[in-house]
N, C-alpha and C positions, 0 to 999 in steps of 0.2 A: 538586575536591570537589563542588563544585555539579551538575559534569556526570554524575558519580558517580548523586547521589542522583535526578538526571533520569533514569538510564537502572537506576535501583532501582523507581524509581515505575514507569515501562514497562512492566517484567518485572510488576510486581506487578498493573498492569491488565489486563495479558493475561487474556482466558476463562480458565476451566479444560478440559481436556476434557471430552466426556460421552459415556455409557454408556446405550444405549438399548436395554432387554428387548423384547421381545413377550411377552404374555402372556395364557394362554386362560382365565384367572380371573377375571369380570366386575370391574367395579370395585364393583358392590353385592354383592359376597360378601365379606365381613370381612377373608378372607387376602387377598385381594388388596392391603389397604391394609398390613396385616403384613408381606407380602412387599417393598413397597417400603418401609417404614420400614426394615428389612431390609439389602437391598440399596444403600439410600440413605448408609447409616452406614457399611457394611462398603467400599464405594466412594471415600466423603468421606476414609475414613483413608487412602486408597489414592492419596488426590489427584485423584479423579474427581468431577465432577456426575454424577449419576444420572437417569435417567427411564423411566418403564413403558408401554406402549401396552397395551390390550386389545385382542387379536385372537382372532377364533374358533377351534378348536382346531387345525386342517390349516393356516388361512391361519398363524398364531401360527407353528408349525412353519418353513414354507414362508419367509417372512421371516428367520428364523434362519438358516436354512439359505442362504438367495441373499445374505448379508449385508447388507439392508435394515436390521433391527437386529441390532444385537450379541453377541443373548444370547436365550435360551427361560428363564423365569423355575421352568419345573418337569418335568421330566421322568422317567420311571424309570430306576434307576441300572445299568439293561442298555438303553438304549436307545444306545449308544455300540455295544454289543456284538452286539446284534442289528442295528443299520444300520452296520457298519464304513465306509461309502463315506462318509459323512455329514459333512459340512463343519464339523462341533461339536465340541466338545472337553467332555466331561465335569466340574465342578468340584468336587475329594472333598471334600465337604462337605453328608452329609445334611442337609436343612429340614426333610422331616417324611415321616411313613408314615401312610399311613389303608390302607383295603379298596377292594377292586375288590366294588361290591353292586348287589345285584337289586332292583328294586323294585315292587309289584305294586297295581294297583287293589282285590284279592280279597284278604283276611286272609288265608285259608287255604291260600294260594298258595304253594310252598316251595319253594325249590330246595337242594336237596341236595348238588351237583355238577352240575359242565356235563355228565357224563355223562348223567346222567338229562334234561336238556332236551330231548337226542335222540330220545327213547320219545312228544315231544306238536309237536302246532302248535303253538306259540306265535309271537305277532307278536313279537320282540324288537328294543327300539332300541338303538343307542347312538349315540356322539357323533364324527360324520365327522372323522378325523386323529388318534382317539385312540390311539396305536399300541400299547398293551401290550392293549388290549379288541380292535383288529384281529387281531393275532399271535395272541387267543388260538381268539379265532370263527375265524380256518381254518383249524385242524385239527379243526373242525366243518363243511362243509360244506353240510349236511342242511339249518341252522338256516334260519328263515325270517326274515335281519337286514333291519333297516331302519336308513342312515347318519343322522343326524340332523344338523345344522349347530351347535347347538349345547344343554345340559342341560336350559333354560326351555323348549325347543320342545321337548326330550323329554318332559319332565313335563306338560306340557299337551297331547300327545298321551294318554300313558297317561291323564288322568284325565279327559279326551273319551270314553275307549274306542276309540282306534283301535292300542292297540297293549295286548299284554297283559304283555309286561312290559319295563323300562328298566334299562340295565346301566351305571354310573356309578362315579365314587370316592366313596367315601361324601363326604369333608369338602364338594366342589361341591359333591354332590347333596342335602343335608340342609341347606346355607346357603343355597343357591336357594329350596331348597321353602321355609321359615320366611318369605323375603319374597316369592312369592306367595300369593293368593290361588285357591286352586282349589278348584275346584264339589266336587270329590271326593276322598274320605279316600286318601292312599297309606300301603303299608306295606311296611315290609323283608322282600322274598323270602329273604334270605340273604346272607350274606358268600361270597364267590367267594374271594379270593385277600389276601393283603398289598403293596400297592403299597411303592415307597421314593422319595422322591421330592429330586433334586438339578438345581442350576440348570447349564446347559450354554450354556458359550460359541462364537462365532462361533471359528475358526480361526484368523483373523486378530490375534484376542488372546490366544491361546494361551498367550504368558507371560505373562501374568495370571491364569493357575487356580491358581497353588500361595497365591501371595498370597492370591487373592479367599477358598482355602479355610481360611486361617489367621483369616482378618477374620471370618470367617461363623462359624466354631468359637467366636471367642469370644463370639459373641451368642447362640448357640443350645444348649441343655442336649443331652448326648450323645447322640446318637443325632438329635437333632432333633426338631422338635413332634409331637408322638404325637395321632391324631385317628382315633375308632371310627368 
């Protein structure tokens, strides 16, 4: 009996596992602390620790993908499908959809469609490793991009003037901008597109997506956090 409850107690000290995202959403953007409360609960019921890195948006990828960590905390729900070789595994379980948006130092400044950017120079940034903003700039060619490392260096180019407009998901690009301070007003050129956005596991854990999507569904209203 004794020796029983000595190798009870054992079992019971053991760590748990744990679960480590990369993630391209600073930790001073709000979702990013959502996301791991999130992920934290959906996990815990799972019998896992959880934990989140912030990594810039290629390296964040790039991590996922070499199984460094275990998981990309957001990605779009065709990024499976347009990188078929890709070491990740999808989890159906949308978290939230926002826009893919423009945004301009000029009020007046509008974009209509990518079609129409083709008709001007514009400096245009975005965010090096974003891959539904890379997929969509080449089959534009023309355009004059600039990669950017990460949102805060893009917006503080635009409102330097060294670029004349910055192409972003709305939810980042509007959380960033409220906690800096910049010299100059920016303003929405336009909504481009509807992002969708679900977290994507390392390969390795693969039988952990049906679960993870079941734990996430019941935290999340359908369809996921809806964000303009």
């Amino acid at each position: 009996m004794f020796a029983a409850l000595l190798f009870s107690a054992a079992i019971a000290a053991e760590p748990r596992p744990k679960i480590v995202f990369s993630c391209w959403l600073p930790p001073t953007v709000p979702l990013h602390e959502r996301l791991t409360t999130l992920y934290a609960e959906a996990f815990d019921a799972l019998g896992y620790d959880f934990q989140m890195h912030y990594r810039p948006n290629q390296r964040s990828l790039m991590e996922a993908r070499a199984g460094v960590t275990d998981g990309e905390c957001a990605r779009t729900d065709t990024y499976d499908q347009d990188n078929a070789s890709a070491p990740l595994v999808r989890v159906d379980a949308q978290i939230a959809s926002t826009s893919l948006e423009a945004w301009s130092s000029d009020p007046d400044l509008k974009v209509v469609s990518l079609n129409r950017l083709v008709e001007h120079d514009y400096r245009i940034g975005y965010v090096r490793g974003h891959v539904a903003v890379s997929a969509l700039m080449e089959r534009y060619p023309t355009l004059r991009l600039t990669p950017i490392t990460g949102t805060e260096h893009g917006l503080k180019m635009l409102s330097a003037g060294r670029l004349d407009l910055f192409i972003g998901t709305s939810i980042s690009t509007r959380q960033e901008m409220a906690a800096l301070q910049l010299p100059t007003t920016l303003y929405s050129a336009g909504h481009l597109m509807v992002l969708r956005g679900h977290p994507y596991l390392n390969e390795k854990h693969e039988a952990l997506a049906k679960r993870l999507a079941e734990e996430l569904k019941k935290r999340l209203p359908e369809g996921g956090w809806r964000f303009e």
